[in-house]
N, C-alpha and C positions, 0 to 999 in steps of 0.2 A: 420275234420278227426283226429282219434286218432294216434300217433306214439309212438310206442315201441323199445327203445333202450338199449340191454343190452351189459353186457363186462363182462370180466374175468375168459374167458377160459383160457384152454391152456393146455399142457402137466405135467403132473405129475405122479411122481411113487408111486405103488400101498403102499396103508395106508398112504400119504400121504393127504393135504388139501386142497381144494379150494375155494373162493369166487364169487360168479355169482349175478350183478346187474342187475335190471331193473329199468328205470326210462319213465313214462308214461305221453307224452306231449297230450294238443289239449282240443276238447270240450270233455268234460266226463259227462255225464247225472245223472247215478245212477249206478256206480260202484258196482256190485255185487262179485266179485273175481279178485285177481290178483293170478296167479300161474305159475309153468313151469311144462312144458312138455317135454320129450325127444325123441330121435330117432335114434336107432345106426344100422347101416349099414345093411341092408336085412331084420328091422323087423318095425314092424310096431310104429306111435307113441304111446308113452304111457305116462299116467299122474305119474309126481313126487311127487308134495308138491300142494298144494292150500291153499293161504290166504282169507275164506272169508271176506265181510266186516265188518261184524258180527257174532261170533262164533269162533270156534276153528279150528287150523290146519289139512288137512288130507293130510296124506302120502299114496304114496306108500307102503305096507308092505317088499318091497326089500331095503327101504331107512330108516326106522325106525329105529331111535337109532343112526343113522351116519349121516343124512341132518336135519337141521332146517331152517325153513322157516320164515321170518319176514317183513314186515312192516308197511308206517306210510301210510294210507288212505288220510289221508287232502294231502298230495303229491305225490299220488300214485306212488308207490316207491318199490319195493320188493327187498329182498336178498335172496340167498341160500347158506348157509355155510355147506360144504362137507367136512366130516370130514371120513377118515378111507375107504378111497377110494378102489373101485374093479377095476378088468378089466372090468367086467359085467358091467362096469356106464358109458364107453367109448361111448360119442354119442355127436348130435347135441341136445342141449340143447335150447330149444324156450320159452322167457315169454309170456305170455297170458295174458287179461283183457277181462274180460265180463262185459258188459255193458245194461244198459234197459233205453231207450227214448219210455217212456209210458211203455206201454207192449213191445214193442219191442225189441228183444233182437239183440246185437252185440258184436259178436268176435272179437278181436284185437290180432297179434300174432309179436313178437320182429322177428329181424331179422335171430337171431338162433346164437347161441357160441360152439364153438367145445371146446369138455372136449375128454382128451384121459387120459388114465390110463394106464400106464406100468407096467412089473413087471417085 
């Protein structure tokens, strides 16, 4: 079983910064993407950043220019540095991993980190 543990929410005021880790233990077959996903109060979730394993980063277009996403595959590992923060971004913030045993695909989802933005 895969486990997703992320950290470093919390509260911050608005343009200010944040860092959000994820670190991915267990069996991992063929790691297709690490990324996070959000969810703020009444709306549905939605995708932020995606690391594939190969290729380039895609954003949300509400996060472009203010999140970057990174990291290192051999330890599947991700960050999201949040930089120039909204209220708009105040949510439960979840990492992800998508995974393939064979053709089979599996989702893996972190426990979820609460980002609030004030202003």
């Amino acid at each position: 079983q895969v486990q997703l543990v992320s950290s470093g929410g919390g509260l911050v005021q608005a343009g200010g910064s944040l860092r959000l880790s994820c670190a991915a233990s267990g069996t991992i077959f063929n790691m297709n993407s690490m990324g996070w996903y959000r969810q703020a109060p009444g709306k549905q979730l939605e995708l932020v950043a995606v690391l594939p394993s190969s290729g380039s980063p895609n954003y949300a277009d509400s996060v472009v220019g203010r999140f970057t996403i990174s990291g290192d595959n051999a330890k599947h590992t991700i960050a999201l540095q949040m930089n120039n923060l909204k209220d708009e971004d105040t949510a439960v913030y979840y990492c992800n991993l998508k995974d393939y045993y064979g053709s089979a695909p599996a989702t893996y989802w972190g426990q979820g980190t609460q980002v609030t933005v004030s202003s």
